[in-house]
N, C-alpha and C positions, 0 to 999 in steps of 0.2 A: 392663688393671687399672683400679682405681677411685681414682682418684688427686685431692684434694685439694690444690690449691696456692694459696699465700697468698705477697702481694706489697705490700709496703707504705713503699718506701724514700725514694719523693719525696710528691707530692702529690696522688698518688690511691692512694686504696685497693681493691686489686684482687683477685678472689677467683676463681680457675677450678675447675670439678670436670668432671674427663676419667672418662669411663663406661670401663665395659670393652667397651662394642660402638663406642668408639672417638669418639660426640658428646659435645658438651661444652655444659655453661650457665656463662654468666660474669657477674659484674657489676666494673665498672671506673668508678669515682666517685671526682669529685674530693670530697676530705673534708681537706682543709690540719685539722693540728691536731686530727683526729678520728677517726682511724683506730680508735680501741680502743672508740667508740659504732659502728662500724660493721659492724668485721670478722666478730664472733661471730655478730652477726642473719643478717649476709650468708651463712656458711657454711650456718645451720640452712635459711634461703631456699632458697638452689640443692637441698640434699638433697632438699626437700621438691620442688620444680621437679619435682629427675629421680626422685622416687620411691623413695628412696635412702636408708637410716637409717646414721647417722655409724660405725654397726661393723661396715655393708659397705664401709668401705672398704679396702683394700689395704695404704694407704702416704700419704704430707704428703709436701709440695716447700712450700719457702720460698724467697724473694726475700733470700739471704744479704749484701748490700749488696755495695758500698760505696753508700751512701746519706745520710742524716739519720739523726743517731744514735738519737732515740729511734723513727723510724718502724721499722730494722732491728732494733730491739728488739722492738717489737712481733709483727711476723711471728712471729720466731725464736722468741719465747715462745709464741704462740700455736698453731706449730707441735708445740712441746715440749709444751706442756701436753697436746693432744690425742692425740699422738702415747703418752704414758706414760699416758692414762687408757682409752686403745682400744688402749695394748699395739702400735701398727705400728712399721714404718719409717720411717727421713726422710730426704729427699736437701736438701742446698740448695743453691742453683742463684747464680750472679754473676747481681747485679742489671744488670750491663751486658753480661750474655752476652742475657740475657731482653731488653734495650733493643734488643740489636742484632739479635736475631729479629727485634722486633718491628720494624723498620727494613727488614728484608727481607719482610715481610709487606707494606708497605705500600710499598713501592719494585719488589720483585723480583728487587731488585739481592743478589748474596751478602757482595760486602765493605763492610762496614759498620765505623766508628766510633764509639760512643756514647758521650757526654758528658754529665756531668753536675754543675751548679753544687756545689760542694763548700765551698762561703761563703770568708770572708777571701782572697780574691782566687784562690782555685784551685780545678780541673776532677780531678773521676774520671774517667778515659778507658784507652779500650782500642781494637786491630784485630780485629775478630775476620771469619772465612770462614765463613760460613753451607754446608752440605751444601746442593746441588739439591733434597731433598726439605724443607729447613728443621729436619731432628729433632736436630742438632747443630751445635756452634757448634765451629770448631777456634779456638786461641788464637794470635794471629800475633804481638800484642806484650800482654803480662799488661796484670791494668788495675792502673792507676799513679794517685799523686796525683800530680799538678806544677803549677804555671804556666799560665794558661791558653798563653803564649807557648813552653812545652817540648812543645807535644803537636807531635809528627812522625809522617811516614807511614811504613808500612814502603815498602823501593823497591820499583818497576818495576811498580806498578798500580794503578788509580783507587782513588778510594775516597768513603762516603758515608758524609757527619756526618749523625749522627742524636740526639739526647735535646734537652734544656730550659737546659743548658749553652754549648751550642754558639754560644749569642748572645756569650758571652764571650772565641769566639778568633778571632781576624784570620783573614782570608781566606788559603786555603794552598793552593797549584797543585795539582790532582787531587782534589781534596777537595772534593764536589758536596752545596750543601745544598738538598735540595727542601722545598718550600714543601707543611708537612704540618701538622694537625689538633691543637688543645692536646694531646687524650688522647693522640696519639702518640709525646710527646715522653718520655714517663716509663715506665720499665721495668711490663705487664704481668703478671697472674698466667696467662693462658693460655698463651704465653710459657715461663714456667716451670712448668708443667704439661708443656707439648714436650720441652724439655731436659732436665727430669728423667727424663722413661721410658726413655731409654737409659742412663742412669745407673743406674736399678733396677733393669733388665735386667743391665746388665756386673758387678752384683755393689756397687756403692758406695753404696747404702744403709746409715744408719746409726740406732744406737739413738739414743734421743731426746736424751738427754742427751750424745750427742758432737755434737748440730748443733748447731753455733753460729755466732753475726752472723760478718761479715768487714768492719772498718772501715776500713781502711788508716791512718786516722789513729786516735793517741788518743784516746777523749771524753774529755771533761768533764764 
């Protein structure tokens, strides 16, 4: 399918478009505080990239946070918006399911942790098992707000911290942090481009107006 996906929860602004012959153009920029000069050029860019007008596509995936509240706003609206004016579907996808791809992307490792600063002293975190092929994330422990000092492993097997958060919690036996790349540290849109296609396949696409952020905490 033709799949646009928008990802905007920390401090890049991330934009994938998965073709239906299965290649992808991405653009992944840091933009702190700029996401919404960004995101709309970037999506018309790729289209044009792969030759592509915005009502062939299929379906929108969003980066449904937990994140920065007004970045998961963004996305989510911007999803919304396209999604009601070209009439498609929309999946959204955990910004920390998409981190922790992206963590097996660049590790190869499947169990993955991704953390994320959540300000006033606490982390968005979750376990998640990556599939051998990368196109699903299965959910081992939900993602949680807590403490940076609450995050625990599930038992009986290694595990690897991954996001931009991760500088926030004490070192924890089994829990390997390699030394990776600023972009890496923050939930992509190709990412959630991945996770979303079997999501659209199994049926859990939704109209536009039922995708909505996921903050764990209140805003303000």
């Amino acid at each position: 399918m033709n799949l646009l996906a928008l990802e905007t929860s920390g401090e890049f602004c991330s934009v994938a478009l998965r073709i239906a012959d299965g290649s992808m153009v991405v653009r992944h920029v840091e933009t702190p505080a700029r996401h919404t000069e960004f995101l709309l050029p970037a999506c018309a860019a790729l289209c044009a990239e792969a030759g592509l007008a915005l009502n062939a596509l299929d379906g929108l995936a969003f980066g449904a946070g937990p994140g920065a509240f007004t970045g998961v706003r963004v996305a989510a609206s911007a999803a919304q918006g396209l999604a009601l004016a070209l009439d498609r579907p929309v999946v959204g996808v955990s910004s920390l399911a998409a981190l922790a791809r992206g963590g097996w992307r660049a590790t190869g490792l499947r169990h993955q942790v991704p953390v994320l600063d959540a300000r006033r002293g606490e982390v968005y975190w979750a376990a998640y098992a990556l599939s051998a092929a990368g196109d699903a994330a299965e959910t081992v422990s939900e993602d949680r707000l807590s403490a940076p000092s609450a995050l625990s492993l599930p038992p009986g097997l290694d595990w690897v911290g991954i996001g931009a958060g991760l500088v926030l919690v004490a070192d924890i036996p089994r829990l390997a942090r390699p030394m990776l790349p600023r972009d890496a540290l923050f939930p992509a849109a190709e990412d959630v481009a991945a996770l979303a296609l079997p999501l659209f396949a199994g049926g859990a696409a939704r109209a536009a107006e039922c995708a909505l952020p996921r903050y764990l905490r209140e805003p303000i």
